[in-house]
HTML snippet that shows the backbone in 3Dmol.js (N, CA, C, O; Angstrom):
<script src="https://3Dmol.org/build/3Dmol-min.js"></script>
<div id="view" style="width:600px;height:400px;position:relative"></div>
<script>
const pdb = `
ATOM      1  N   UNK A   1     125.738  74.569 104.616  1.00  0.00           N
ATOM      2  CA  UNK A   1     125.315  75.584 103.682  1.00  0.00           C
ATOM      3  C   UNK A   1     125.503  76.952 104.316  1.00  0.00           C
ATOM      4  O   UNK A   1     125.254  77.194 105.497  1.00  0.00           O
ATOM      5  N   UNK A   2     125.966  77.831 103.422  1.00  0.00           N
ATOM      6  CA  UNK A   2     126.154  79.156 103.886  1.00  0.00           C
ATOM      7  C   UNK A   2     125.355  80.309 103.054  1.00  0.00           C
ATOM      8  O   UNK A   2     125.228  80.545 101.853  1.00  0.00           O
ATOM      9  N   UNK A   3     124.804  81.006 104.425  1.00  0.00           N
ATOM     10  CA  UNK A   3     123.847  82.383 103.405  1.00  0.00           C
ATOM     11  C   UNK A   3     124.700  83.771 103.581  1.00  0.00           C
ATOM     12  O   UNK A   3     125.044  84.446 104.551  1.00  0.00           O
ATOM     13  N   UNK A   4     124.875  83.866 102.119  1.00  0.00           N
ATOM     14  CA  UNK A   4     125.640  84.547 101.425  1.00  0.00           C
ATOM     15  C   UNK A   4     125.133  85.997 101.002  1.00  0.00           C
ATOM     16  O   UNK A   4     125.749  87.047 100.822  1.00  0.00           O
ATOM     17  N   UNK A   5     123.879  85.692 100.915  1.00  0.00           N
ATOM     18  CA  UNK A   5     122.643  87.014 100.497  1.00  0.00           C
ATOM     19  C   UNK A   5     121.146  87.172 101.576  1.00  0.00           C
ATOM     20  O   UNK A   5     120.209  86.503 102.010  1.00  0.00           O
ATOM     21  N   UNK A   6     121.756  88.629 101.613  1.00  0.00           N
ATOM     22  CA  UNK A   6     120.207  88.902 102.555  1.00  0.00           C
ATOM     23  C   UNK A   6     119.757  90.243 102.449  1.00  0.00           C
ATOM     24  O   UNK A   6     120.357  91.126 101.837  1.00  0.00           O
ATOM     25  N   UNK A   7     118.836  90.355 102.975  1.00  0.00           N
ATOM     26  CA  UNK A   7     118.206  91.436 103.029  1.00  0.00           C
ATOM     27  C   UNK A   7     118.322  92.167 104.169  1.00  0.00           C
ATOM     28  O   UNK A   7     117.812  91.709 105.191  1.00  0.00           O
ATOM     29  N   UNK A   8     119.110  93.618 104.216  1.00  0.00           N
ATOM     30  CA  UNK A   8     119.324  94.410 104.590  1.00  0.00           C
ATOM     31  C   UNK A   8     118.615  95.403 105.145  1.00  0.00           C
ATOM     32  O   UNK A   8     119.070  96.064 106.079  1.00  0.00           O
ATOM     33  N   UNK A   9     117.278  95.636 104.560  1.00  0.00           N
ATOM     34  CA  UNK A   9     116.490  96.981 104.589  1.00  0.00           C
ATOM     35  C   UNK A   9     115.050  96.976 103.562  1.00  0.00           C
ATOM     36  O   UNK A   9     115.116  96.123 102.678  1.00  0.00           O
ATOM     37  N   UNK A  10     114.256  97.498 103.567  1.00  0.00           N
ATOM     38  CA  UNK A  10     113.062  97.833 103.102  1.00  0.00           C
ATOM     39  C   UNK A  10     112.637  98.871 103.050  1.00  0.00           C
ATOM     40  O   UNK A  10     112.033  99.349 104.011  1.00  0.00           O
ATOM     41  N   UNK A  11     112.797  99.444 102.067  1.00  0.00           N
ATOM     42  CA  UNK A  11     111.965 101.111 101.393  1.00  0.00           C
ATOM     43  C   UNK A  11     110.693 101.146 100.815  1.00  0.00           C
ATOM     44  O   UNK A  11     110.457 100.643  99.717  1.00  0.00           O
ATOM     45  N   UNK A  12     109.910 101.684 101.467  1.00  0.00           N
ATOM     46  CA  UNK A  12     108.301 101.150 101.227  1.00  0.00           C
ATOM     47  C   UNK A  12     107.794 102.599 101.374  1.00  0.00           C
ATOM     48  O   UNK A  12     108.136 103.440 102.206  1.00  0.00           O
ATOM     49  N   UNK A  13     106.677 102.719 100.124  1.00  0.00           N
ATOM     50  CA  UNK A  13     105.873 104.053  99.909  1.00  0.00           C
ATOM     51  C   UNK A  13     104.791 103.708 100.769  1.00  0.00           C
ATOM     52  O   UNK A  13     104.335 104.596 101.489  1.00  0.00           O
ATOM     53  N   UNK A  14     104.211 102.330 100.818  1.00  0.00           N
ATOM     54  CA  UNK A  14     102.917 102.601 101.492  1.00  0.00           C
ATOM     55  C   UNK A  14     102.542 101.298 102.573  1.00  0.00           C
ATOM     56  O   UNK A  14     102.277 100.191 102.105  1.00  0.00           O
ATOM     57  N   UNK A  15     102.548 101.504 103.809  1.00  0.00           N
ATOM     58  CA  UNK A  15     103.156 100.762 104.774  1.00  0.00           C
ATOM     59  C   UNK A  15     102.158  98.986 104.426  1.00  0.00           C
ATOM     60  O   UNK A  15     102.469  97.827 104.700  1.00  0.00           O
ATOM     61  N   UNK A  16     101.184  99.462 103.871  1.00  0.00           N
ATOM     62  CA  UNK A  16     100.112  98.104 103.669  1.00  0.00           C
ATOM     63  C   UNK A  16     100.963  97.452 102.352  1.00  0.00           C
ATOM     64  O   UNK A  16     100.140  97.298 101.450  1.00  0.00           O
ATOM     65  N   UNK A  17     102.132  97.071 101.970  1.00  0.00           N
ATOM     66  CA  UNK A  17     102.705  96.629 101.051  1.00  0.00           C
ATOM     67  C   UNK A  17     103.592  95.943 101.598  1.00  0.00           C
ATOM     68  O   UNK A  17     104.107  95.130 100.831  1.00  0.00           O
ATOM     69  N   UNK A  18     104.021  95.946 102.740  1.00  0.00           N
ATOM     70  CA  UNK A  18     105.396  95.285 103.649  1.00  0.00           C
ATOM     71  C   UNK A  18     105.255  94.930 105.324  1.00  0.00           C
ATOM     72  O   UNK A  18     104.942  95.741 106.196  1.00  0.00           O
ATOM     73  N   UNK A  19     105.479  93.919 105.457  1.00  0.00           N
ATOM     74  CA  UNK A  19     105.613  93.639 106.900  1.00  0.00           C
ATOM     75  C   UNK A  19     106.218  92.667 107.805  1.00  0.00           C
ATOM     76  O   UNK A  19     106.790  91.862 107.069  1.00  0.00           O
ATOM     77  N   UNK A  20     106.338  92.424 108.674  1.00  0.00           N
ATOM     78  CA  UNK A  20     107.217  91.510 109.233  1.00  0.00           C
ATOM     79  C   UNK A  20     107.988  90.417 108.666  1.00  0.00           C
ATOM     80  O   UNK A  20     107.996  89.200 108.854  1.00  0.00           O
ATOM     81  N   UNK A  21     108.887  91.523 107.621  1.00  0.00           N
ATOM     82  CA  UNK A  21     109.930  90.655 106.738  1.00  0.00           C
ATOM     83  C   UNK A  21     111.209  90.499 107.563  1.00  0.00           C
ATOM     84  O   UNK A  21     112.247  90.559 106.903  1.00  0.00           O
ATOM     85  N   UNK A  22     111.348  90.284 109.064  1.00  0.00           N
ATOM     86  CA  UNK A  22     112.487  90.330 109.685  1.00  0.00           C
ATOM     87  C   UNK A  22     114.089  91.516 109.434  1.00  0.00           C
ATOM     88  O   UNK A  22     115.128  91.521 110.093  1.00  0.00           O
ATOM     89  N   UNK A  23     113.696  92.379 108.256  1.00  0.00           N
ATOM     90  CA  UNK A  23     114.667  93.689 108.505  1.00  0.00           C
ATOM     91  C   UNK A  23     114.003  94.972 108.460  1.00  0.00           C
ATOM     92  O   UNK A  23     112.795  95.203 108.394  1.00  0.00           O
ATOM     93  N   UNK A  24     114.767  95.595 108.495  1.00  0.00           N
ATOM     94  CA  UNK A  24     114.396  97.410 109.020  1.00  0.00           C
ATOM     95  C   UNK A  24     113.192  97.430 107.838  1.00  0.00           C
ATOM     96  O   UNK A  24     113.069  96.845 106.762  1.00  0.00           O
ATOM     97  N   UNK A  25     112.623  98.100 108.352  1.00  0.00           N
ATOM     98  CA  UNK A  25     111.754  98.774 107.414  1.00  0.00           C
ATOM     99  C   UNK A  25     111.465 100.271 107.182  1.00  0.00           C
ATOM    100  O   UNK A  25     110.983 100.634 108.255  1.00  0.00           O
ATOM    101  N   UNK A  26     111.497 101.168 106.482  1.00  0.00           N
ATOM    102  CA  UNK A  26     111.875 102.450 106.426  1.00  0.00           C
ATOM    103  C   UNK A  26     110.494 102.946 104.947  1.00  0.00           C
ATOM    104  O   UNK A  26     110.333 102.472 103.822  1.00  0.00           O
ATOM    105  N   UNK A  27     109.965 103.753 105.489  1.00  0.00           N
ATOM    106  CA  UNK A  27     108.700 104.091 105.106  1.00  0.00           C
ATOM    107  C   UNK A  27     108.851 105.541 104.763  1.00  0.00           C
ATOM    108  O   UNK A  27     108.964 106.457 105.577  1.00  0.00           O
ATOM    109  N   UNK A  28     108.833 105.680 102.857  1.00  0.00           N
ATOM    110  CA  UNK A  28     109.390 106.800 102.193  1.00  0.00           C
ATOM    111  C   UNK A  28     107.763 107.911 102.660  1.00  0.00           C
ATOM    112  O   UNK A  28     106.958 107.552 103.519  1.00  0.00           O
ATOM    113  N   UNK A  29     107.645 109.118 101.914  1.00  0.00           N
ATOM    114  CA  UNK A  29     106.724 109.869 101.761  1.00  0.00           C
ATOM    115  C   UNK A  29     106.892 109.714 100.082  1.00  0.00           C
ATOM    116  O   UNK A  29     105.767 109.331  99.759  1.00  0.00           O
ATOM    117  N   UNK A  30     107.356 109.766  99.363  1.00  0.00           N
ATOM    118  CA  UNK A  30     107.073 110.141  98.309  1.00  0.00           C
ATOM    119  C   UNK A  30     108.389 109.581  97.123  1.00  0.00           C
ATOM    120  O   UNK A  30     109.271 109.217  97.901  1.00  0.00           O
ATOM    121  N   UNK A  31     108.667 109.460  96.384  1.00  0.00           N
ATOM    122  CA  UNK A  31     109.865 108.079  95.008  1.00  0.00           C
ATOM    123  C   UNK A  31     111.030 109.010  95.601  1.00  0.00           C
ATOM    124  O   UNK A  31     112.192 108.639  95.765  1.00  0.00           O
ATOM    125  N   UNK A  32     110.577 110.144  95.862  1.00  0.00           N
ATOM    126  CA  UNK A  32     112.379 111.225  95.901  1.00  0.00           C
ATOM    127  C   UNK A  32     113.172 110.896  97.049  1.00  0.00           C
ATOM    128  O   UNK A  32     114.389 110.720  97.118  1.00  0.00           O
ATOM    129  N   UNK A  33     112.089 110.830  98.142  1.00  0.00           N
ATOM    130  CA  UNK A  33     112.657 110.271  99.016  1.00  0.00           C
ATOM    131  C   UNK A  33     113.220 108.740  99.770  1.00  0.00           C
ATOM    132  O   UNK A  33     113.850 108.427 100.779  1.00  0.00           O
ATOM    133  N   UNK A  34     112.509 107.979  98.501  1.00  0.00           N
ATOM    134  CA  UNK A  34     112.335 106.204  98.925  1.00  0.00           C
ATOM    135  C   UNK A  34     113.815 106.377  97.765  1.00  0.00           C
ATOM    136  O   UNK A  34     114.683 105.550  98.043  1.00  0.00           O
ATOM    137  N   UNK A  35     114.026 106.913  97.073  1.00  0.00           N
ATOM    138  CA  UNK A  35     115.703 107.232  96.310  1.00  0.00           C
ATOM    139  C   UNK A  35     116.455 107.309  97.198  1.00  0.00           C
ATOM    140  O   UNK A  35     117.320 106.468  97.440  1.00  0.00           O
ATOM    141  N   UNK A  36     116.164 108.772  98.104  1.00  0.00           N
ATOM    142  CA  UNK A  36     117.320 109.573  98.613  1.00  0.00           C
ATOM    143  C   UNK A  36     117.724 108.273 100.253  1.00  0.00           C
ATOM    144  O   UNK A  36     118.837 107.978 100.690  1.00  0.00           O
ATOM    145  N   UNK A  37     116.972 108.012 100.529  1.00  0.00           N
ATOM    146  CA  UNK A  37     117.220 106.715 102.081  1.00  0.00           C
ATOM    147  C   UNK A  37     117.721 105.645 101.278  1.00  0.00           C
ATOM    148  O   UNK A  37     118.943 105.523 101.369  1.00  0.00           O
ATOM    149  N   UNK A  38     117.190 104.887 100.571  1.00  0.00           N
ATOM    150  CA  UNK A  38     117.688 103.702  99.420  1.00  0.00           C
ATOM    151  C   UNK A  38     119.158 103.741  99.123  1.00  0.00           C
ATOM    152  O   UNK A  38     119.935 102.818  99.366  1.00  0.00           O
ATOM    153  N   UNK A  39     119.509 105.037  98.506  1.00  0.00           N
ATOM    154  CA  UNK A  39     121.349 104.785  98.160  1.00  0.00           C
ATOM    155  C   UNK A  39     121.788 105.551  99.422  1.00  0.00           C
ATOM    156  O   UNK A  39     122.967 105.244  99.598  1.00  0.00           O
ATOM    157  N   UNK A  40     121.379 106.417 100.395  1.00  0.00           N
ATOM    158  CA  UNK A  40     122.044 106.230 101.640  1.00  0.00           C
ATOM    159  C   UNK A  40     122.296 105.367 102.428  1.00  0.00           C
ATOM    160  O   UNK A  40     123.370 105.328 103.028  1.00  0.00           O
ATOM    161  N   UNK A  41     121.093 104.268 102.620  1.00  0.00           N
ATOM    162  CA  UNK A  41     121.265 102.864 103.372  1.00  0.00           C
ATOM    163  C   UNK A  41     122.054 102.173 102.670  1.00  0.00           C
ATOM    164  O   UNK A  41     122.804 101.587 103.452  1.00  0.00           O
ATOM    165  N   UNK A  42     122.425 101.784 101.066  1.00  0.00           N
ATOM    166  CA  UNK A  42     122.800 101.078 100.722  1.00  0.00           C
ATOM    167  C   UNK A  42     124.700 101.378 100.313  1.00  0.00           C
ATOM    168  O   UNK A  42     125.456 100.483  99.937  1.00  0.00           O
ATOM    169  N   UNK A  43     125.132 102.973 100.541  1.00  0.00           N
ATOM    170  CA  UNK A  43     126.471 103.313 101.173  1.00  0.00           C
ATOM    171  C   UNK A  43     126.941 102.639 102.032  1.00  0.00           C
ATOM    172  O   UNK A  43     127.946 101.931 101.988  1.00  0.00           O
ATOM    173  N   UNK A  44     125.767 102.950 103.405  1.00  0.00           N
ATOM    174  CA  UNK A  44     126.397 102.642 104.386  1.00  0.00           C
ATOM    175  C   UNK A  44     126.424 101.343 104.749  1.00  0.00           C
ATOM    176  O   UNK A  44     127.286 101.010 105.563  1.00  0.00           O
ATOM    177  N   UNK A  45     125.547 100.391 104.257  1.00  0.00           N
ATOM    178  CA  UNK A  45     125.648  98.878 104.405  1.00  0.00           C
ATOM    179  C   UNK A  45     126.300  98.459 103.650  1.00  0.00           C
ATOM    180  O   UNK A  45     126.334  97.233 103.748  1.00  0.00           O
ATOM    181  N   UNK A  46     127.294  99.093 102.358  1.00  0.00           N
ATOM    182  CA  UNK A  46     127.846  98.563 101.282  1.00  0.00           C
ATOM    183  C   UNK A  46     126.694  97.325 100.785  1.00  0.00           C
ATOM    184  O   UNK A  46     127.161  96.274 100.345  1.00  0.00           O
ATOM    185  N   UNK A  47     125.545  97.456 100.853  1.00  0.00           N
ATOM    186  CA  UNK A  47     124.445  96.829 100.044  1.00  0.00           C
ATOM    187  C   UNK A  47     124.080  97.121  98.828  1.00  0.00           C
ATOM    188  O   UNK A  47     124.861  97.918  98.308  1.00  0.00           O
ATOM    189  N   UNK A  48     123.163  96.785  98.121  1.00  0.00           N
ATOM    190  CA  UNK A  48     122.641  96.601  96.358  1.00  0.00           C
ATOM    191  C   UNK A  48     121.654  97.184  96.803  1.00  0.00           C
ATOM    192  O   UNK A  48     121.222  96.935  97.929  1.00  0.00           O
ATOM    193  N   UNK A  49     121.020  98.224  95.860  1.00  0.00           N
ATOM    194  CA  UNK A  49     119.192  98.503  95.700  1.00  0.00           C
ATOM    195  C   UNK A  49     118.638  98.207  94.572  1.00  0.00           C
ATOM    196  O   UNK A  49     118.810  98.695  93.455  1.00  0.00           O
ATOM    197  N   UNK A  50     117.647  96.987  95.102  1.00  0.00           N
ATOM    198  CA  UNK A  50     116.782  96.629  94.222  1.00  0.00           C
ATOM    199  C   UNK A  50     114.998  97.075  94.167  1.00  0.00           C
ATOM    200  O   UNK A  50     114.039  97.023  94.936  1.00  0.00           O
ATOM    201  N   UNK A  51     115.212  97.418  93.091  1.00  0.00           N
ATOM    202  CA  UNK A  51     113.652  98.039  92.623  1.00  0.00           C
ATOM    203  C   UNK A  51     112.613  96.775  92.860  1.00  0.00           C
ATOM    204  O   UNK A  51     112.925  96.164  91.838  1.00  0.00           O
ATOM    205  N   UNK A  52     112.167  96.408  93.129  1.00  0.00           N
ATOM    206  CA  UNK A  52     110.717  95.277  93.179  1.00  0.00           C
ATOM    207  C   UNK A  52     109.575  95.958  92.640  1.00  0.00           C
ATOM    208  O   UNK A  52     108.438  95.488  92.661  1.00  0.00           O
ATOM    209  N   UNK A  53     109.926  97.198  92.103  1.00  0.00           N
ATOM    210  CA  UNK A  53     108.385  97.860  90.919  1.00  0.00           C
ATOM    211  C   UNK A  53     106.997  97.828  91.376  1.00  0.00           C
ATOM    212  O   UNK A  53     106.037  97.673  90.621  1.00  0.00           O
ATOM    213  N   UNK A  54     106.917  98.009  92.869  1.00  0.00           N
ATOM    214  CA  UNK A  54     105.611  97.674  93.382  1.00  0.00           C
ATOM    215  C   UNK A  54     105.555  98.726  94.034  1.00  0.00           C
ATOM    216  O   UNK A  54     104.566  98.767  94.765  1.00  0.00           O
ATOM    217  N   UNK A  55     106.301  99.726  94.084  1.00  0.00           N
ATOM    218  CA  UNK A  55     106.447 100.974  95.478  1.00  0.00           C
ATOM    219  C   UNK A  55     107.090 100.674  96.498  1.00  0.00           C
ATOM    220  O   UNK A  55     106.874 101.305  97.532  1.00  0.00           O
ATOM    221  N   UNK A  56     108.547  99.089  96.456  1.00  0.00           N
ATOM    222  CA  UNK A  56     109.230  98.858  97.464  1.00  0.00           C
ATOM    223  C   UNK A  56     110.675  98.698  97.096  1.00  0.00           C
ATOM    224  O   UNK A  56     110.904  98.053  96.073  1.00  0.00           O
ATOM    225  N   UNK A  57     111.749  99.218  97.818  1.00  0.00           N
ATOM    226  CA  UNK A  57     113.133  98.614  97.146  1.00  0.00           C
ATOM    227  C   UNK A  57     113.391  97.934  98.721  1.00  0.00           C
ATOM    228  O   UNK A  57     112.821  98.172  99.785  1.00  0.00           O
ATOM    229  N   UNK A  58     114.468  97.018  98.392  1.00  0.00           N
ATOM    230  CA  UNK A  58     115.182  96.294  98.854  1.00  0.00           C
ATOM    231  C   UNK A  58     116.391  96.457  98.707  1.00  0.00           C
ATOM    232  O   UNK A  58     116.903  96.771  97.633  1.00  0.00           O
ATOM    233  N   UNK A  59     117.111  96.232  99.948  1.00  0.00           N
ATOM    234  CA  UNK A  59     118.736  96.275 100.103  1.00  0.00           C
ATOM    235  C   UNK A  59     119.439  95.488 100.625  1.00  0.00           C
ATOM    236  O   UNK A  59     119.269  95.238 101.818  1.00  0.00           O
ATOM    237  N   UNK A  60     120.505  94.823  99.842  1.00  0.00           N
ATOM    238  CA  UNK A  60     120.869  93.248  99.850  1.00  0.00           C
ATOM    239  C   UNK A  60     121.993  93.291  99.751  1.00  0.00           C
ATOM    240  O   UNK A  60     122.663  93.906  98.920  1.00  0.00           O
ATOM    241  N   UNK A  61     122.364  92.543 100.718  1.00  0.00           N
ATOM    242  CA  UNK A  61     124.343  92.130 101.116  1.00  0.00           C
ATOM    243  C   UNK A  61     124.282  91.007 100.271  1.00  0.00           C
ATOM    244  O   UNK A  61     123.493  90.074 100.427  1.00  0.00           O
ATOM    245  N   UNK A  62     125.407  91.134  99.067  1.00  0.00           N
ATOM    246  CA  UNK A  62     125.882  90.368  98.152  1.00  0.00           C
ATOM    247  C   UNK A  62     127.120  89.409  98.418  1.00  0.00           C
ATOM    248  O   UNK A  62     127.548  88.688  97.517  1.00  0.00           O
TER     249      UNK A  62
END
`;
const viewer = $3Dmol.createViewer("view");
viewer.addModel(pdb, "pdb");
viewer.setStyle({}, {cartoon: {color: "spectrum"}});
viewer.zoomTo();
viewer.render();
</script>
């Protein structure tokens, strides 16, 4: 079996929402900025940003 999809990164407003999910974790101040790191990380990893609607995105090699 081969893993094909993973998780790249973690954009988190408020650090008690995320934790030792085995990738980066990157801790916004405020939505403008959990945007502005989100599609920069996800340029440069050629990764996906996904909203999880909780105050966290995720960035995932497809």
């Amino acid at each position: 079996m081969e893993l094909n999809k993973f998780i790249l990164a973690v954009i988190a407003l408020k650090p008690e929402k995320v934790g030792g999910c085995g990738a980066p974790i990157f801790y916004a101040e405020n939505k403008e900025e959990q945007d502005k790191i989100a599609t920069t990380l996800a340029r440069i990893t050629e990764g996906v940003v996904h909203d999880l609607e909780n105050g966290i995105y995720i960035i995932v090699k497809h």
